[in-house]
C-alpha angles and dihedrals in degrees: 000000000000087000091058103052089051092054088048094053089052089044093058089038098062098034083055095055094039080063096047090058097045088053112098114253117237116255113252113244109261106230115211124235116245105230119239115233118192112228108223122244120213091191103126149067129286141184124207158149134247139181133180139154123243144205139181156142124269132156140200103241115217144330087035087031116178124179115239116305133198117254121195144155145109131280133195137198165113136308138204130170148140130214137191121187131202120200095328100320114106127205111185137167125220137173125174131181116210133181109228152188114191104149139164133182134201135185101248096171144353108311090345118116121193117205131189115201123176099202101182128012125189126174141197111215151183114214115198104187138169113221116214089186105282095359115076119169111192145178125239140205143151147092121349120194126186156173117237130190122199125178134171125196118271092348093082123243139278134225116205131180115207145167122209128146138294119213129177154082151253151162131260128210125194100221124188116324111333096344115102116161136206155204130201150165124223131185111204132190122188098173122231123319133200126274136190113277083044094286133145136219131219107207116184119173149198121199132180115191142159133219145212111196126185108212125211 
């Protein structure tokens, strides 16, 4: 009897396993990769062109006074920075050399006309940006140097070189391969400068410009 019952037990044990194995397993849940996305850096050099247009307010201080006037045309030139980021904070330096013509002119007499000209324009800068991936706005400031060009009618002209101070701002964008592109705004201030009649002339200028770099 006892005999039997083992056996039986036996018996149930294997036929349930065989069963266990017969039954289908369940599939295993496919887990799905998390893709990997590059953040972009913006740490390297770059060479570049720009190009803008400004405007602005200057004035013929006496004896040829003159009251404010107003000051505009367009500039072109070259670029060249380099930037390095940490974390997403961005230091850069630039410095860019344009030709210009941003010129104004004022009645300062009877038949006597005085007129301001900045023929060329290059500036030294720090850049302080915040990079959100390909996008990086910034803030800008340094050393501005420029040619001005004062005449007054019938008393000759004057050529001054002189350094003031650049101020301003802009956004980056990182293009196609090792392209990005930028605009900016910049406020410049190159003091006063001499005139003819021992005069001097104070030149301030705005100036809104975009950008194309090439990055290595």
């Amino acid at each position: 009897m006892k005999r039997l019952v083992l056996a039986s037990v036996a018996i149930a044990t294997l036929m349930g396993a065989a069963n266990a194995a017969d039954m289908p397993r369940r599939a295993a849940m496919p887990t799905k990769a998390v893709p990997y996305v590059q953040t972009y850096n913006w740490t390297g050099g770059y060479v570049g062109i720009n190009g803008g247009y400004g405007f602005g307010r200057a004035n013929f201080a006496a004896p040829v006074a003159t009251g404010d006037f107003d000051t505009r045309g367009g500039m072109v030139g070259g670029t060249v920075g380099y930037n390095w980021q940490a974390g997403q904070t961005v230091f850069g330096l630039e410095g860019d050399l344009d030709w210009a013509n941003v010129r104004g002119d004022s009645a300062c007499g009877a038949g006597v006309t005085c007129e301001t000209r900045n023929n060329w324009l290059g500036t030294a800068r720090g850049r302080v940006g915040y990079a959100f991936d390909r996008f990086m706005p910034y803030v800008t400031g340094g050393l501005a140097v420029g040619g001005v060009k004062n005449s007054v009618t019938g008393l000759g002209e004057t050529s001054t070189t002189k350094a003031g101070y650049a101020l301003g701002g802009g956004m980056e964008a990182a293009l196609a391969g090792p392209w990005t592109a930028k605009v900016e705004y910049l406020y410049t201030d190159l003091g006063r400068t001499d005139a003819p009649a021992s005069s001097e002339v104070r030149f301030k200028t705005n100036t809104v410009r975009a950008g194309l770099n090439y990055r290595f």
